[in-house]
KELUMMAR-326977 format. One record per residue: x negated, y negated, z negated of N, C-alpha, C in turn; residue number from 1. Coordinates in steps of 0.05 Angstrom, whole numbers, plus 5000, padded with zeros to 4 digits. Each point is the difference from the previous one (the first is absolute). Layout:
X:Y:Z:X:Y:Z:X:Y:Z:NUM
...
// end
This chain:
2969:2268:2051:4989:4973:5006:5008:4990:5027:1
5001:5016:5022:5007:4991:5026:5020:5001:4991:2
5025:5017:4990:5025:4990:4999:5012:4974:4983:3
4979:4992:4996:5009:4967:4981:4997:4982:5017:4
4977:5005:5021:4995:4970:5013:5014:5006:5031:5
5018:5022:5005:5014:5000:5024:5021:4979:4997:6
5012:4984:4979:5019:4982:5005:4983:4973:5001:7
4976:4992:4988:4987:4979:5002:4986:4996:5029:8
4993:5030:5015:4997:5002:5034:5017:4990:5010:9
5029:5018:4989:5024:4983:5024:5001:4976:4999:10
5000:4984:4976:5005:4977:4996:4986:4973:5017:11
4978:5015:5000:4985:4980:5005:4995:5000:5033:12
5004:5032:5008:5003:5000:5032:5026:4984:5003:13
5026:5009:4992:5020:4975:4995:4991:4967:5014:14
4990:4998:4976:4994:4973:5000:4989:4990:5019:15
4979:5016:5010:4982:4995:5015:5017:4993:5031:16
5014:5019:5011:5015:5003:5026:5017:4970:5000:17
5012:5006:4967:5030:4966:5002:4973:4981:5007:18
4974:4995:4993:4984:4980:5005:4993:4997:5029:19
4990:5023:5012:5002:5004:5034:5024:4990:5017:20
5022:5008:4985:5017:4999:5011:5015:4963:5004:21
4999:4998:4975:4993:4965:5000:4984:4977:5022:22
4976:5016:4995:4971:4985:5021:5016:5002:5030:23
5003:5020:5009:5014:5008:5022:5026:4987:5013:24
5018:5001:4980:5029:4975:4996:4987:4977:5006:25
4985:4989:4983:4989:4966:5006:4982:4998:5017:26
4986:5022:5013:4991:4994:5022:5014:4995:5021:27
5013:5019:5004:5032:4998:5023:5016:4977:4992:28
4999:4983:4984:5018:4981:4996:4983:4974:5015:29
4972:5000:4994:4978:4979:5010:5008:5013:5022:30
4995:5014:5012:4991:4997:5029:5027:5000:5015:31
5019:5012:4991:5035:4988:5015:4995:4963:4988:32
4995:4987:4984:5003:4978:5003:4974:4983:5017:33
4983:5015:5000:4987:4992:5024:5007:4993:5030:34
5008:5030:4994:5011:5005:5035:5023:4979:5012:35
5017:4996:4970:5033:4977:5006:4974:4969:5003:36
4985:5005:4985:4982:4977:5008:4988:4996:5021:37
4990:5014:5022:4990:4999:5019:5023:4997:5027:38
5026:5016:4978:5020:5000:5032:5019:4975:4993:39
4990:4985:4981:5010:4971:5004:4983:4986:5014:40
4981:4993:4994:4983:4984:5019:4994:5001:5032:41
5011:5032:4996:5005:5011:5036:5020:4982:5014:42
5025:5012:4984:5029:4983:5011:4997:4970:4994:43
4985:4979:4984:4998:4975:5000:4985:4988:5022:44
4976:5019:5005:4986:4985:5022:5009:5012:5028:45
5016:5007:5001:5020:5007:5021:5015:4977:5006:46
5021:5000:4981:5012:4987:5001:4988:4961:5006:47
4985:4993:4991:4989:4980:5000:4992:4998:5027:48
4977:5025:5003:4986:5000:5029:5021:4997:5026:49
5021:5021:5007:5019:4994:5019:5027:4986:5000:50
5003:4986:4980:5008:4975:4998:4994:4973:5011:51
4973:5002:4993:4987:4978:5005:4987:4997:5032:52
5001:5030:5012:4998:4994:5031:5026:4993:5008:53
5022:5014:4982:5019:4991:5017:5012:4968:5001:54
4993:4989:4981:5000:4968:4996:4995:4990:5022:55
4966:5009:5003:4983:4989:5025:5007:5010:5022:56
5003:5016:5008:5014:5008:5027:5028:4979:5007:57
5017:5000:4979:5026:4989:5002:4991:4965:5002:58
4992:4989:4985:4984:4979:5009:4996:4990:5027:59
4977:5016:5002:4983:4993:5029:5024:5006:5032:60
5022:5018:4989:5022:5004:5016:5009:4976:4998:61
5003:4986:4984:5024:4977:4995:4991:4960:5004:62
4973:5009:4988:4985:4978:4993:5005:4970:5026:63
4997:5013:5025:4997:4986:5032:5034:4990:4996:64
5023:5000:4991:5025:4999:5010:5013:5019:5027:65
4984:5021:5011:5000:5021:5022:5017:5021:4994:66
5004:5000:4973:5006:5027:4993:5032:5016:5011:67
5001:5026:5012:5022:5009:5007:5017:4999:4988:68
5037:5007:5006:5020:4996:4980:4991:5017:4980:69
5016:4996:4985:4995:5013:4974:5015:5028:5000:70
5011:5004:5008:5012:5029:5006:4986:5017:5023:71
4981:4988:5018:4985:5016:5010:4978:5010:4989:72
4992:4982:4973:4978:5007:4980:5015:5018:4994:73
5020:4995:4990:5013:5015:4973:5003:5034:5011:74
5010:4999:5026:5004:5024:5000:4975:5023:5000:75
4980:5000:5018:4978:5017:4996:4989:5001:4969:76
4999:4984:4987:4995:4996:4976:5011:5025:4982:77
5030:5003:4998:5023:5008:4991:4991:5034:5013:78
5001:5001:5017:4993:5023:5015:4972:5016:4986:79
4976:4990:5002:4977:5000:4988:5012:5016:4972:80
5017:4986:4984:4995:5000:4967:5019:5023:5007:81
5026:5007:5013:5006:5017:4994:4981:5029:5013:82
4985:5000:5021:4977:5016:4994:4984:5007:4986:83
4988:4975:4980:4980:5012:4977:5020:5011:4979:84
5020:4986:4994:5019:5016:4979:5006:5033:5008:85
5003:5001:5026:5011:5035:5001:4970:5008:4991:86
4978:4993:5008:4976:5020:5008:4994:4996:4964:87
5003:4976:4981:5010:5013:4979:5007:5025:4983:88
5033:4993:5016:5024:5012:4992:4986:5041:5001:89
4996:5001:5027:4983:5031:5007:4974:5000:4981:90
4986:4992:4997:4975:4994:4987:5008:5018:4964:91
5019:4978:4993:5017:5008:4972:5016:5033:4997:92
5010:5005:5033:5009:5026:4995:4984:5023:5006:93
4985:4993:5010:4977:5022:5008:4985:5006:4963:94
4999:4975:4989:4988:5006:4975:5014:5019:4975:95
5025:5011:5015:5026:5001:4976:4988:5021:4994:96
5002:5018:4985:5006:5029:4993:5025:5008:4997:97
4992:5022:5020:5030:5023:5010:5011:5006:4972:98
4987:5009:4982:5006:5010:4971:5013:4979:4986:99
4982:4985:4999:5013:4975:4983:5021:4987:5005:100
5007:4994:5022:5028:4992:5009:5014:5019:4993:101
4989:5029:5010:5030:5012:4990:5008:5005:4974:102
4980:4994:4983:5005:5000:4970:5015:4974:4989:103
4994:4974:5021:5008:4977:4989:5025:5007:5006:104
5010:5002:5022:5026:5004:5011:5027:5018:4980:105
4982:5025:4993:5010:5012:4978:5006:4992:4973:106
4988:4984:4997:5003:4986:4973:5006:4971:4996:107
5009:4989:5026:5007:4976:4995:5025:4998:5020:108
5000:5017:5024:5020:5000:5017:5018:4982:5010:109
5013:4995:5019:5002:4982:5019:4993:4968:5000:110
4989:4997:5016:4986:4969:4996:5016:4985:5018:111
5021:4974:4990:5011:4988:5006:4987:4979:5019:112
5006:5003:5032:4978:4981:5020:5023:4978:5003:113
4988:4979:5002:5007:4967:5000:5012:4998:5034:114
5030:4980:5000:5000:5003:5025:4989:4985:5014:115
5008:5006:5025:4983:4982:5020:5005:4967:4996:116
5019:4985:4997:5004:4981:5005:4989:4981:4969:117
4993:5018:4986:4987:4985:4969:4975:4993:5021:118
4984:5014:5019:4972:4992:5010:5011:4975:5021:119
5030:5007:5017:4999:4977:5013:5000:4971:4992:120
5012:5002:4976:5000:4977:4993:4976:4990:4984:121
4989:5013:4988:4970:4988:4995:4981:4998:5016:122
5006:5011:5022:4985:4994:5041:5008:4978:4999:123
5025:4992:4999:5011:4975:5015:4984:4971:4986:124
5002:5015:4971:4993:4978:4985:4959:4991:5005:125
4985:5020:5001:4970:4994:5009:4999:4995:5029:126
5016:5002:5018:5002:5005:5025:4998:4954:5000:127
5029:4999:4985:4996:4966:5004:4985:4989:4985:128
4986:5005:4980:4974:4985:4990:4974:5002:5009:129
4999:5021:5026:4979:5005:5016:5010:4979:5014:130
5017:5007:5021:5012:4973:5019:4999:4974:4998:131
5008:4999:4971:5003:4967:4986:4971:4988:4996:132
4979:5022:4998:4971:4981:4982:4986:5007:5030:133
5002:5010:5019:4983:4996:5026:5011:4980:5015:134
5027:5003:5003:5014:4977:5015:4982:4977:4982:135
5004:4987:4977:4983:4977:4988:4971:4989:5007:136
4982:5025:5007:4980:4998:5023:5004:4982:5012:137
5013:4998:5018:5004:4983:5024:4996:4966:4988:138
5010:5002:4974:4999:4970:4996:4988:4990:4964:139
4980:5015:4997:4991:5000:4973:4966:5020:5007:140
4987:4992:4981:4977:5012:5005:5002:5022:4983:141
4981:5022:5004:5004:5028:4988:4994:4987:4977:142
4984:4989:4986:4991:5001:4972:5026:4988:4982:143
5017:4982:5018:5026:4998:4984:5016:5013:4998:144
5005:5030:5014:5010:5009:5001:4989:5030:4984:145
4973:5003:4994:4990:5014:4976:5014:4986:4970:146
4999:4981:5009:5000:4986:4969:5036:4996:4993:147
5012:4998:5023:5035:4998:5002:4995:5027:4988:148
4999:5027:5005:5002:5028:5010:5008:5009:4957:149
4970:4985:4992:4996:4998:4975:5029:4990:4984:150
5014:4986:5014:5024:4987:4978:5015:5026:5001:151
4996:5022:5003:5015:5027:5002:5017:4999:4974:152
4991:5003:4972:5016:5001:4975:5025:4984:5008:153
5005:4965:5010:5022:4982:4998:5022:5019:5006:154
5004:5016:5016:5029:5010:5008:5003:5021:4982:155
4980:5011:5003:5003:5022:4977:5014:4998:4978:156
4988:4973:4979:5008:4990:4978:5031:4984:5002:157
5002:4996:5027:5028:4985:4993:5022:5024:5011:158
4989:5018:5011:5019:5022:5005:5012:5017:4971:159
4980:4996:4985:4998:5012:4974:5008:4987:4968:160
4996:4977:5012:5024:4972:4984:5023:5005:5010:161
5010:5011:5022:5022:4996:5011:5017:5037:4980:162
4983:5011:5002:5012:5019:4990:4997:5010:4966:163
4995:4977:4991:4999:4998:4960:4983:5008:5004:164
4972:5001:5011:4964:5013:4979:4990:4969:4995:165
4981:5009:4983:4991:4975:4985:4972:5012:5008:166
4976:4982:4996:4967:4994:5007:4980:4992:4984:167
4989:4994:4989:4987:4992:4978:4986:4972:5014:168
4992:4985:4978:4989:4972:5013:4972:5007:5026:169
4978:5022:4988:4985:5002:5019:5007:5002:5031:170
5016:5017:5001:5014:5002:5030:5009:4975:5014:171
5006:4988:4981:5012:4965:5011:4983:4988:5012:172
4983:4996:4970:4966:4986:5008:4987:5014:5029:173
4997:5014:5005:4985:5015:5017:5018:4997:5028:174
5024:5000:4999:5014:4985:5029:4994:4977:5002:175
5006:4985:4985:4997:4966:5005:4975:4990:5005:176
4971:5021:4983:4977:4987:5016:4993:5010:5039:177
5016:5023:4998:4996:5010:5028:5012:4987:5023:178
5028:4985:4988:5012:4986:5013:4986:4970:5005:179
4993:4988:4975:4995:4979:5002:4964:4997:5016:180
4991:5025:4995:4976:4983:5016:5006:5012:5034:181
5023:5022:5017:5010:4994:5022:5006:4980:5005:182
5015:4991:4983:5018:4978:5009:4977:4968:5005:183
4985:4998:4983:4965:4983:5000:4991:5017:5021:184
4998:5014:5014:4979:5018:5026:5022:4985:5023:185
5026:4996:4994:5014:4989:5027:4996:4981:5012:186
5008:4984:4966:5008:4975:5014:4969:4988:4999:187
4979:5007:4999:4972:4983:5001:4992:5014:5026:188
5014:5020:5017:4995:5012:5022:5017:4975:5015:189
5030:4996:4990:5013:4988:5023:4984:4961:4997:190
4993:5002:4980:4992:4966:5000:4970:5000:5021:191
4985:5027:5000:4978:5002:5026:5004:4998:5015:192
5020:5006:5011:5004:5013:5028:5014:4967:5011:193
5013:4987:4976:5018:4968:5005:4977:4985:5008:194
4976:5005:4984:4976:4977:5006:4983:4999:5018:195
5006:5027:5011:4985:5013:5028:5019:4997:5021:196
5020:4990:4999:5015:5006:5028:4994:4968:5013:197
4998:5001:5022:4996:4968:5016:5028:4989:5004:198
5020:5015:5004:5031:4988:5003:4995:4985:4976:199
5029:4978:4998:5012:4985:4986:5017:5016:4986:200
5015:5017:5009:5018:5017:4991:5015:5021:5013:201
4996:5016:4996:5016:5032:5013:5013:5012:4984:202
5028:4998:5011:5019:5018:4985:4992:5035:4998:203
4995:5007:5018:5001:5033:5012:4961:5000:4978:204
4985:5002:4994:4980:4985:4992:5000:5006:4972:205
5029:4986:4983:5001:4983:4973:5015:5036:4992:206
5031:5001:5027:5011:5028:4985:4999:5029:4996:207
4962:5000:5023:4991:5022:5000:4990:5014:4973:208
4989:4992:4980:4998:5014:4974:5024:5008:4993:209
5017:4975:5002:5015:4998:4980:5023:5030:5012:210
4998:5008:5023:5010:5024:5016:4989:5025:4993:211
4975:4993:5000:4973:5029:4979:5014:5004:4967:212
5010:4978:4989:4992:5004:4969:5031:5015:4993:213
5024:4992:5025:5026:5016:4995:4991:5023:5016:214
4987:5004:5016:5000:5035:5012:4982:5012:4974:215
4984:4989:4991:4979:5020:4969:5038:5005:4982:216
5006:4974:4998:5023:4996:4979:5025:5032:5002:217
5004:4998:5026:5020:5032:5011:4975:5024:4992:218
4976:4998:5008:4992:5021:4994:4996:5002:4977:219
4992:4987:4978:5004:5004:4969:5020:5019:4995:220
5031:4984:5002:5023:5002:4991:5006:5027:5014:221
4994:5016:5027:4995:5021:5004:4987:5023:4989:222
4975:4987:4989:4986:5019:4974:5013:5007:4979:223
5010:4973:4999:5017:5011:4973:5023:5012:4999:224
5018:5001:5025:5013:5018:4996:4996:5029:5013:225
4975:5012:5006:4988:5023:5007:4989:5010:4974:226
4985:4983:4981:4999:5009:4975:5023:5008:4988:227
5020:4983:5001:5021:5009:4974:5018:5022:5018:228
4996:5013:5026:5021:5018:5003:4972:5019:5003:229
4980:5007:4997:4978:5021:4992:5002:5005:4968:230
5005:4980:4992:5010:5006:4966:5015:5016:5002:231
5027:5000:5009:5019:5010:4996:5005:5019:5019:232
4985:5015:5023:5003:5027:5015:4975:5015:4984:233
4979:4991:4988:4982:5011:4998:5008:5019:4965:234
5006:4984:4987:5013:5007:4976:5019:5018:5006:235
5011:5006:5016:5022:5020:5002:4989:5028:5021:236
4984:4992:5008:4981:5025:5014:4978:4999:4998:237
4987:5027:5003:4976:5002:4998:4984:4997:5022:238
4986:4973:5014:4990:5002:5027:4979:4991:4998:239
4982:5014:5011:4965:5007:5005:4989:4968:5020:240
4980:5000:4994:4986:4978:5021:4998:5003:5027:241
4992:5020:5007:4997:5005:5035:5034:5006:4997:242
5027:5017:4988:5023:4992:5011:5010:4979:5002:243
4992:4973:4981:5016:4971:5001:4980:4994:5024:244
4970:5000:5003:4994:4980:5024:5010:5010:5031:245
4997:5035:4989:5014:5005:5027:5036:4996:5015:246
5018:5001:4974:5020:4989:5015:4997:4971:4999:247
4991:4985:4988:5007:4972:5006:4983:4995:5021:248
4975:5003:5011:4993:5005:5026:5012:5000:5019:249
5022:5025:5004:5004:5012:5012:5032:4984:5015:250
5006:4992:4971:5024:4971:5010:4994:4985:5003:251
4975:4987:4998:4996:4968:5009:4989:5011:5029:252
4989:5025:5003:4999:5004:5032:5026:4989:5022:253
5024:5015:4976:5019:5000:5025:5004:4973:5005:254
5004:4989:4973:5014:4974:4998:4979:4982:5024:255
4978:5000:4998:4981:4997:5021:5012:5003:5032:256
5009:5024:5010:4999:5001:5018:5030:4989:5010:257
5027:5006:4986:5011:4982:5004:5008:4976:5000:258
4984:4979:4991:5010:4973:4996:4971:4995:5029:259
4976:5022:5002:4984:4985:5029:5003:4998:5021:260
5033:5005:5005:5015:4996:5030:4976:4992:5020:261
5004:4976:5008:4994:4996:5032:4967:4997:4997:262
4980:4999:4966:4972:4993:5003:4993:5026:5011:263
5013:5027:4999:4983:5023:5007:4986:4994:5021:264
5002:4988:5027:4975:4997:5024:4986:4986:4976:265
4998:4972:4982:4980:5000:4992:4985:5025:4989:266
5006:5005:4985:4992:5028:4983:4980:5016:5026:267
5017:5008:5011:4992:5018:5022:4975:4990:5015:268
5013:4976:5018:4976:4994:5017:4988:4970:4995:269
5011:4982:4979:4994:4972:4995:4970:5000:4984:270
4995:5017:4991:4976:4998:4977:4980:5006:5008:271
4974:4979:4997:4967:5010:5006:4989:5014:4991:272
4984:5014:5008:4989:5031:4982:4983:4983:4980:273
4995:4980:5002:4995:4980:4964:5008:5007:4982:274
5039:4982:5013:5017:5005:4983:5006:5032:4990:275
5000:5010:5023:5006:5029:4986:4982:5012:4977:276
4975:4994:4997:4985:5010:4988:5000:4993:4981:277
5007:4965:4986:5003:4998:4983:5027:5006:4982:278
5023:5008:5022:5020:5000:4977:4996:5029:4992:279
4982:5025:5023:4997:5028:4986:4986:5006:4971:280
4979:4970:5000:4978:4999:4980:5021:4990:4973:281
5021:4983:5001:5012:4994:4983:5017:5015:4992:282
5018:5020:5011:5027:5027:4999:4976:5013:4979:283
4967:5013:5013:4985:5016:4983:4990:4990:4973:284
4990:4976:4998:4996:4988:4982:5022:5002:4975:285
5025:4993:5010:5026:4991:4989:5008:5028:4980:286
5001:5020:5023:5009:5023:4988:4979:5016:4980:287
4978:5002:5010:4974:5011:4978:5002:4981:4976:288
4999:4977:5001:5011:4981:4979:5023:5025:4975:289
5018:4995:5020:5029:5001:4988:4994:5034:4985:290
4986:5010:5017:4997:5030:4984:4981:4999:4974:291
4984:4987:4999:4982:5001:4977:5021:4982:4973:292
5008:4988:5009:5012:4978:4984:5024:5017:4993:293
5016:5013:5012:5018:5022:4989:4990:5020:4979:294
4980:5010:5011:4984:5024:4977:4989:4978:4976:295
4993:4982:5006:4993:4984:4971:5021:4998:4986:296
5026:4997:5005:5023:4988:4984:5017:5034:4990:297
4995:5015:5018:5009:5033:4988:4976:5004:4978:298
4988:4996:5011:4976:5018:4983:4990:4984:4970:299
4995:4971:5000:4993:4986:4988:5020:4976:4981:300
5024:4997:5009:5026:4983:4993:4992:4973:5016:301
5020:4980:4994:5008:4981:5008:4976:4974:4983:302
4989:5008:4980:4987:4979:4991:4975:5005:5014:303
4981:5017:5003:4975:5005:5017:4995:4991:5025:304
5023:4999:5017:5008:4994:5030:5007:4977:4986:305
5009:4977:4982:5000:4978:5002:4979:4981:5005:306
4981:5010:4979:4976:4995:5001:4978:5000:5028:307
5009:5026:5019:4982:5007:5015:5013:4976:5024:308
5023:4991:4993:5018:4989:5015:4990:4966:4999:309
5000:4994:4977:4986:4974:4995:4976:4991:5021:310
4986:5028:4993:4967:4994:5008:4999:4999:5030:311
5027:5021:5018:4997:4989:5026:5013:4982:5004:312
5015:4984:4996:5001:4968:5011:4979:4987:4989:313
4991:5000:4984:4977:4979:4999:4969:5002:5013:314
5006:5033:5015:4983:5006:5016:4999:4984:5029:315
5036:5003:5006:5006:5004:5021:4995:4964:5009:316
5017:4978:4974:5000:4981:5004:4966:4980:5006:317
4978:5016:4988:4975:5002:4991:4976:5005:5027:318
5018:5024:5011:4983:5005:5028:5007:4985:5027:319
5031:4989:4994:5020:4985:5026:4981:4982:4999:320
4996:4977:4974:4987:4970:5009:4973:5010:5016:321
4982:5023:4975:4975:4999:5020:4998:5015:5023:322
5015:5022:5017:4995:5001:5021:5014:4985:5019:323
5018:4987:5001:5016:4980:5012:4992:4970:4993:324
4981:5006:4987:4979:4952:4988:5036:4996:5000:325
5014:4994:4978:5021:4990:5007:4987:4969:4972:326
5009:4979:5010:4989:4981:4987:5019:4984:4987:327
4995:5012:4964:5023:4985:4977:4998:4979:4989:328
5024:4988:4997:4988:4974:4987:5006:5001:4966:329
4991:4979:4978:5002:5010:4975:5028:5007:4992:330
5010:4986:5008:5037:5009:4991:5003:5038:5007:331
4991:5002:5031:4995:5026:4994:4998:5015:4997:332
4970:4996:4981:4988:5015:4985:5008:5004:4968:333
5021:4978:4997:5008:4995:4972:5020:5026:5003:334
5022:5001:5024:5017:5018:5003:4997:5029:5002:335
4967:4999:5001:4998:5034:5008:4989:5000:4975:336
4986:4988:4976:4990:5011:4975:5029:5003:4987:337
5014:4987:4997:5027:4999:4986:5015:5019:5012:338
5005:5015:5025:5011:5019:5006:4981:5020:4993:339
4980:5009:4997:4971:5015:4990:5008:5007:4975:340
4999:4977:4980:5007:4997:4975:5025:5017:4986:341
5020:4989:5013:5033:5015:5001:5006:5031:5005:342
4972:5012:5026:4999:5024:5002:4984:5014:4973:343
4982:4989:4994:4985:5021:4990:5004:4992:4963:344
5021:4982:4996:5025:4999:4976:5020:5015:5001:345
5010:5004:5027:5022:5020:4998:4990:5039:4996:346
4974:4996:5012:4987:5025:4987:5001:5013:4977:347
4980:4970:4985:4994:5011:4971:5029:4992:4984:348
5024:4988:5015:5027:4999:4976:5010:5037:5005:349
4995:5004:5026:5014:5025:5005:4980:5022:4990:350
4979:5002:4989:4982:5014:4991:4994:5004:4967:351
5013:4976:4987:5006:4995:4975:5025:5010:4992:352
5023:5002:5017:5022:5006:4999:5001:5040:4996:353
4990:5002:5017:4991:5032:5006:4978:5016:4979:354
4986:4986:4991:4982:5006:4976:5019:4999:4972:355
5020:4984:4998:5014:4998:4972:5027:5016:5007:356
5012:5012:5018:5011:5022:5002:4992:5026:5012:357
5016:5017:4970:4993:5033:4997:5008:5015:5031:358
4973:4999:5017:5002:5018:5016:5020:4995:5022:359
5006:4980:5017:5019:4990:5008:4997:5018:5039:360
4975:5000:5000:4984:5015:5024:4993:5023:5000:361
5002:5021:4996:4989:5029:4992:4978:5003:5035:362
5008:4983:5011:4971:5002:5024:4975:4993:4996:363
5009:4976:4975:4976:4982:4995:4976:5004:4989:364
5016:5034:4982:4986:5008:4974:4966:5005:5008:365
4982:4997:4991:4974:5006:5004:4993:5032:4999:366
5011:5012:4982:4993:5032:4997:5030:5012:5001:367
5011:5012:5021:5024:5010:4997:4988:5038:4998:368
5021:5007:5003:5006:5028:4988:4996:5017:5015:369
5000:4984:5037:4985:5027:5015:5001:4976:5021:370
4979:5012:5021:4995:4987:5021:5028:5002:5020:371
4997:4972:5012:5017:5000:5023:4991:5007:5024:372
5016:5019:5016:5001:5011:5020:5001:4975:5030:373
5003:4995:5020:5009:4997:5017:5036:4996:4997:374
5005:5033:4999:5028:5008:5000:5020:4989:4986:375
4985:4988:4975:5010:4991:4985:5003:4961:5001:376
4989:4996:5016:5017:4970:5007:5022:5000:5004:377
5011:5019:5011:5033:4998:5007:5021:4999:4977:378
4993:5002:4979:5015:4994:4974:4994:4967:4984:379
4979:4991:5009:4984:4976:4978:5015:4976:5007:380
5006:4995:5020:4993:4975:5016:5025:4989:4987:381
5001:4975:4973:5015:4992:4995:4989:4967:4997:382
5014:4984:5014:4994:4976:4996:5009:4980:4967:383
4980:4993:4984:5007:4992:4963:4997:4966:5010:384
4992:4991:5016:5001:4966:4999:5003:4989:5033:385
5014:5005:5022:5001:4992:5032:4980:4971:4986:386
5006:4981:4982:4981:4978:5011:4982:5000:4992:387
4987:5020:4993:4968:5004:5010:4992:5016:5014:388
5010:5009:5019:4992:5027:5028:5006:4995:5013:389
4981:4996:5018:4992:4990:5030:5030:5023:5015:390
5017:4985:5025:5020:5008:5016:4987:5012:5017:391
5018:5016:5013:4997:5009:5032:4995:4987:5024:392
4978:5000:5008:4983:4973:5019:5022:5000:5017:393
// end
């Protein structure tokens, strides 16, 4: 009798364990998608949060017409980021395992490193769209230059016409409202500023925008071609987030210090410990920024950071009027819902797009196959759409 029901025991102990063993699997699957849940919202409100000081800091630097050359910003700035990138960079290797590398190494063996001058030239290229959209400061107000910053896709898309890719109508739609309600934020800025001035007429006056809207215009056309040569070094190597921010850092440093010939006394001894404090508050800001916003785009893809990307300019544009009372008139306001509009269309086209193709992100996935390490950012970081991911401040 016991020997009849010893196979209906196993069976059912069997059964019993694959059922444990199940509960156990989908519990570990909830709570890894928890956890990718929680460490999104981490890196979003990061990103958002020191962003958005760094707006305001950069602002309140700029706002008076006071503001130092731009390469004396630029350089501590540049300096700064390539500090948080190394402390990164160590951060990432301290996390490695001795073992595991040497197993990776063994089984995948020699890893082809990118040369130097693929980073120079994508330095060179954020280096002048930093240059190009601060210089515009001087003669444009920040919020047009949030809202210029936004026409980011135009070069993109015509760099990309230029080389046979095609776009779907959403992408179109979603430039032209972004453009067209800048372009409504300008010129109802420049017709204020005509009805406020007491002159009869000022030349220097009339071509000061019009000097802001071609320095945004270089720094666009600079994005875009920093995007399309990151397409093309990034695809051919494998390079980690703290290694792209830290060499391109690390050359917009130099490039920094050689073109700041004779300002160094400014640098040195020209600046109020004001000024100093705010451009340290903006380098920190800038770079804590830039690191969260890196781990979102390794960790998470390119469509998540679009999104998270959306929400800080409309933070950023959102907190400028009210802590700065900046006072709009309806034209506007017409230009910032229509650039609003255009952003958060180009979301849901790029979010619709990504939902109807198989797996296009393996970052994106909600339940992957094992948790990501730290260590393991240094393989992910592949850019699937530059015009929706926020650049290198």
């Amino acid at each position: 009798m016991l020997h009849l029901d010893m196979p209906v025991i196993k069976y059912a102990m069997a059964a019993r364990c694959h059922y444990i063993f199940q509960i156990i699997s989908f519990t570990t699957r909830v709570s890894y998608a928890n956890q990718q849940n929680v460490l999104f919202l981490i890196c979003a409100f990061n990103v958002v949060v020191w962003f958005a000081l760094y707006a305001y800091f950069q602002e309140k630097l700029t706002i008076h017409g006071d503001a130092p050359p731009e390469l004396v910003v630029m350089c501590p700035q540049y300096f700064i980021y390539t500090v948080v990138a190394c402390c990164g960079l160590f951060i990432k290797r301290a996390s490695t395992r001795k073992e595991k590398c040497s197993s990776a190494r063994a089984s995948i063996g020699t890893v082809q490193q990118p040369p130097w001058h693929a980073f120079v030239f994508i330095a060179a290229a954020t280096f002048g769209s930093y240059y190009f959209s601060f210089r515009a400061l001087r003669h444009v107000s920040y919020l047009l230059k949030v809202l210029g910053k936004t026409c980011k896709p135009i070069p993109i898309l015509l760099v990309g016409l230029c080389f046979g890719k095609t776009y779907p109508l959403r992408k179109y739609t979603s430039v032209l409202l972004i453009t067209a309600g800048a372009a409504l934020f300008f010129l109802s800025q420049t017709q204020s500023r005509t009805s406020l001035s007491s002159a009869p007429h000022d030349d220097s006056s009339d071509s000061a925008p019009l000097m802001g809207v071609a320095l945004l215009t270089l720094s666009l056309f600079c994005d875009g071609l920093a995007g399309a040569l990151e397409d093309k070094y990034i695809a051919e190597f494998n390079v980690g987030p703290f290694d792209l921010m830290f060499r391109i850092s690390w050359a917009s440093c130099g490039f920094c210090a050689v073109l700041l010939g004779r300002d160094w006394m400014t640098l040195v001894m020209g600046l109020s410990q004001d000024k100093w404090l705010l451009i340290a508050l903006i380098g920190i800001c800038g770079g804590l920024g830039q690191v969260f916003m890196f781990l979102s785009i390794a960790t998470f893809g390119s469509l998540s950071t679009s999104v998270v990307g959306t929400c800080r300019k409309m933070i950023t544009v959102l907190s400028s009027i009210y802590m700065f009372e900046h006072s709009l008139s309806p034209g506007q306001l017409a230009g910032l819902f229509l650039a609003f509009l255009g952003m958060v269309f180009s979301t849901a086209a790029a979010k619709s797009k990504h939902s109807s193709a198989p797996h296009q992100d393996p970052a994106c996935d909600i339940m992957p196959q094992a948790p990501m390490e730290l260590n393991d950012f240094c393989t992910v970081h592949q850019r699937k759409d530059p015009a929706n991911v926020d650049h290198v401040v």
